[in-house]
One Martini backbone bead per residue (centre of mass of N, CA, C, O) as a GRO file, in nm:
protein
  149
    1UNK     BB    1   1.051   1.436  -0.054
    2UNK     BB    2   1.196   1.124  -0.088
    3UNK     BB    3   1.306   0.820  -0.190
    4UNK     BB    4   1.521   0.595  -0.111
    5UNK     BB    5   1.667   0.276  -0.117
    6UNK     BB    6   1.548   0.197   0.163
    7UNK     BB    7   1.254   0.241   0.133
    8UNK     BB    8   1.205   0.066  -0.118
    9UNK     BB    9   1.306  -0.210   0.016
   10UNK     BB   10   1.091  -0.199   0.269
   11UNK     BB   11   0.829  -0.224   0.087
   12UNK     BB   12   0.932  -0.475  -0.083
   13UNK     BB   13   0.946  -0.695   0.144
   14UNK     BB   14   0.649  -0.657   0.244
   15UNK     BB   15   0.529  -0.728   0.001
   16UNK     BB   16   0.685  -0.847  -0.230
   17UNK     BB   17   0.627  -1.104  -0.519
   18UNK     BB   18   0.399  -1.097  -0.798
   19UNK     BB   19   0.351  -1.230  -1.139
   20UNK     BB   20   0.055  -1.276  -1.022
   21UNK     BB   21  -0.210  -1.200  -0.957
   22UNK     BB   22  -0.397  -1.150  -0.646
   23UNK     BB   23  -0.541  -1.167  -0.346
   24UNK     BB   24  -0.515  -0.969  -0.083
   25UNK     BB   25  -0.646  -0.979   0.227
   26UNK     BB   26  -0.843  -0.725   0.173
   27UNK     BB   27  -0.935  -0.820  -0.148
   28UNK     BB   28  -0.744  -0.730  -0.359
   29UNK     BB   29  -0.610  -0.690  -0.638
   30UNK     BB   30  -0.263  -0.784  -0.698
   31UNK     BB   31   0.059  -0.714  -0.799
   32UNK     BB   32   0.374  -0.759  -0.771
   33UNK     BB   33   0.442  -0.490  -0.507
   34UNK     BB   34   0.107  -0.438  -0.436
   35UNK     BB   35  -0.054  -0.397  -0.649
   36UNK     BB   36  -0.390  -0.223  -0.778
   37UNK     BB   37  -0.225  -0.076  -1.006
   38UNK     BB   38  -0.150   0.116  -1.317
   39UNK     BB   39   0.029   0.385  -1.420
   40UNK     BB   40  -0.257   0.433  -1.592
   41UNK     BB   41  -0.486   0.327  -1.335
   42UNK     BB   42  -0.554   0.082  -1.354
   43UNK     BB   43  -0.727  -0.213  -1.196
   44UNK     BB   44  -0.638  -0.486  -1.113
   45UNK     BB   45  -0.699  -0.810  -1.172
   46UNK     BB   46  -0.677  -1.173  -1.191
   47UNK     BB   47  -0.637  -1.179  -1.554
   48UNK     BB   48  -0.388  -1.099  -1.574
   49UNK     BB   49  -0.114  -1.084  -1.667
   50UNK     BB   50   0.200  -1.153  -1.652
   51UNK     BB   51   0.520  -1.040  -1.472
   52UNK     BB   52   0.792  -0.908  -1.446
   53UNK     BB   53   1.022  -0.791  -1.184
   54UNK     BB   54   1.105  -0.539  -1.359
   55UNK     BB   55   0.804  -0.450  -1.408
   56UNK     BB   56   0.749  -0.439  -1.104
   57UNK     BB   57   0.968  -0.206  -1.013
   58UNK     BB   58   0.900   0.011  -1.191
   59UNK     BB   59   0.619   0.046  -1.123
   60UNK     BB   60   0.663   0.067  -0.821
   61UNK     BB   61   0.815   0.339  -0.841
   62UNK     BB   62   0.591   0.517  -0.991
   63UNK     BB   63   0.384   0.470  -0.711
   64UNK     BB   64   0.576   0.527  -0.480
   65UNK     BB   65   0.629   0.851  -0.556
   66UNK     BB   66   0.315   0.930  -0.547
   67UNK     BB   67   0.322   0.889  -0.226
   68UNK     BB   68   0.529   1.063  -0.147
   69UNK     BB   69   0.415   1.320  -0.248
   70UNK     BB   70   0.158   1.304  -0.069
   71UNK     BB   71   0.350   1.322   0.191
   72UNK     BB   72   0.497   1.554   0.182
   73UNK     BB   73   0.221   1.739   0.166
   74UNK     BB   74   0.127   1.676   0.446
   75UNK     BB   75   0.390   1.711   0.588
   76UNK     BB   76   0.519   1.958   0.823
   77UNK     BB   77   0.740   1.804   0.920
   78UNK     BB   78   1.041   1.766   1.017
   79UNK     BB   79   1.246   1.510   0.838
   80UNK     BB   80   1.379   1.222   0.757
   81UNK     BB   81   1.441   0.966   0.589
   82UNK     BB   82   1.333   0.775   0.793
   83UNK     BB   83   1.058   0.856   0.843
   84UNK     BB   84   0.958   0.895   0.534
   85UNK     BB   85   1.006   0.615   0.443
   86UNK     BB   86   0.782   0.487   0.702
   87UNK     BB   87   0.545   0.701   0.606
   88UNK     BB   88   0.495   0.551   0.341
   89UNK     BB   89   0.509   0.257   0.364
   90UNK     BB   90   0.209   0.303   0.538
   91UNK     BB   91   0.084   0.395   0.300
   92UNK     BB   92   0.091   0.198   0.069
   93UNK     BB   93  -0.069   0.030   0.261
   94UNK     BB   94  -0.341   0.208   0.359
   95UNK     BB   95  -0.333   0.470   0.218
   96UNK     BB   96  -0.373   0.818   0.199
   97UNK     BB   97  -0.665   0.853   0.323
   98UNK     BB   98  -0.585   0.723   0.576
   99UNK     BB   99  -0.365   0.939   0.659
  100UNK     BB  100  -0.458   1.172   0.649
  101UNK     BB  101  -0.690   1.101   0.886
  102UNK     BB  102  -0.495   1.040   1.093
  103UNK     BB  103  -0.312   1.057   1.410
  104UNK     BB  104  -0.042   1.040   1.328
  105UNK     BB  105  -0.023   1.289   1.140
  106UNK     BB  106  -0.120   1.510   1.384
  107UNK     BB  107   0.130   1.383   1.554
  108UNK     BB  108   0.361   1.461   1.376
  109UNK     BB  109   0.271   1.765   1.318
  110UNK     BB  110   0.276   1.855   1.624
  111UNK     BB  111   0.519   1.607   1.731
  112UNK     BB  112   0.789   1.438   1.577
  113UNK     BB  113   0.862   1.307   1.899
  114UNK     BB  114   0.642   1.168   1.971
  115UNK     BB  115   0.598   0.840   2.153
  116UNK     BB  116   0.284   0.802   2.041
  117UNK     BB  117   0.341   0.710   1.756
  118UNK     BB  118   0.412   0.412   1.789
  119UNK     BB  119   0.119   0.362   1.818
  120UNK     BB  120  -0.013   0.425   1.558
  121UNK     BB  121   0.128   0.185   1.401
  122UNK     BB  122   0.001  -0.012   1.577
  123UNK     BB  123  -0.334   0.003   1.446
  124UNK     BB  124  -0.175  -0.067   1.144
  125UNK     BB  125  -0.286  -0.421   1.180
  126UNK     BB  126  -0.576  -0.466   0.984
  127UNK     BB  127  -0.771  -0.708   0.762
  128UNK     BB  128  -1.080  -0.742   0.772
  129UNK     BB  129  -1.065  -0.690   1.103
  130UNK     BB  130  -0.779  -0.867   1.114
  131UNK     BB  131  -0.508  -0.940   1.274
  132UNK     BB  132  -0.183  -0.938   1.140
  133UNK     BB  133   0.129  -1.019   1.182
  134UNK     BB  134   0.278  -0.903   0.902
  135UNK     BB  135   0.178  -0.607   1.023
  136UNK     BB  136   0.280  -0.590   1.247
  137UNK     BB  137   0.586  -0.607   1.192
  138UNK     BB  138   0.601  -0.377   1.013
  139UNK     BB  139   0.471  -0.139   1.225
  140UNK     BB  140   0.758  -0.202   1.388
  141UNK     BB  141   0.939  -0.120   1.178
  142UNK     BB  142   0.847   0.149   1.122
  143UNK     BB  143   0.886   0.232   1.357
  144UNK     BB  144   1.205   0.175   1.421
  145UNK     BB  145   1.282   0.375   1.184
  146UNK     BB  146   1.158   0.643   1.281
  147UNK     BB  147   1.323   0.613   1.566
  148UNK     BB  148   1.627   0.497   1.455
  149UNK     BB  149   1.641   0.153   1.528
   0.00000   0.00000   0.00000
């Protein structure tokens, strides 16, 4: 499966818009929609210059595609476009390693109607092992979208 229009509006919601590196919660330099690095492999610096909206969201498109497609390789659920597009959108916010070893990803695989995912999307609000509201809401929105809501 692929990202859809409305998978991609969801991640840039929540991730934001910023044309300066900055450090993220986690204590990462990101710049654009949340990236951490440039569709070079480059990873973001401090020092780095600014971007506009269109090249942070260029380069946002082909970074989250790529995350699409690990996720896409991970899930053998079949899944709609809707449930695709919320554990991207958890993926790219928590890294495809910690999704691939997650709970959430074997209990998707094993009965992907399981109601107990809702419970592992909200596992995954904490940076820096601090629960963060945003991250709540976040995965709230996710585990929402995923169940059709």
């Amino acid at each position: 499966m692929k990202l859809n229009n409305a998978g991609y509006r969801l991640i840039c919601k929540f991730e934001g818009f910023s044309s300066k590196p900055y450090l993220c919660s986690a204590k990462v330099p990101t710049i654009g929609y949340g990236n951490t690095y440039y569709t070079n492999g480059k990873k973001v610096t401090l020092l780095d210059k600014s971007i506009t909206e269109l090249e942070a969201f260029e380069m946002f498109k082909v970074i989250a595609d790529k995350f699409a497609a690990r996720v896409s390789k991970l899930v053998t659920a079949p899944l709609d476009q809707g449930q695709f597009n919320a554990l991207v959108s958890l993926t790219y916010n928590i890294g495809p390693a910690n999704f691939e070893k997650s709970t959430l990803l074997r209990k998707v695989n094993f009965n992907h109607f399981d109601p107990s995912i809702r419970a592992e999307f909200l596992k995954w609000n904490k940076a820096g092992g601090n629960v963060l509201k945003g991250l709540t809401i976040r995965r709230k929105t996710e585990a929402d979208i995923y169940f059709g809501e």
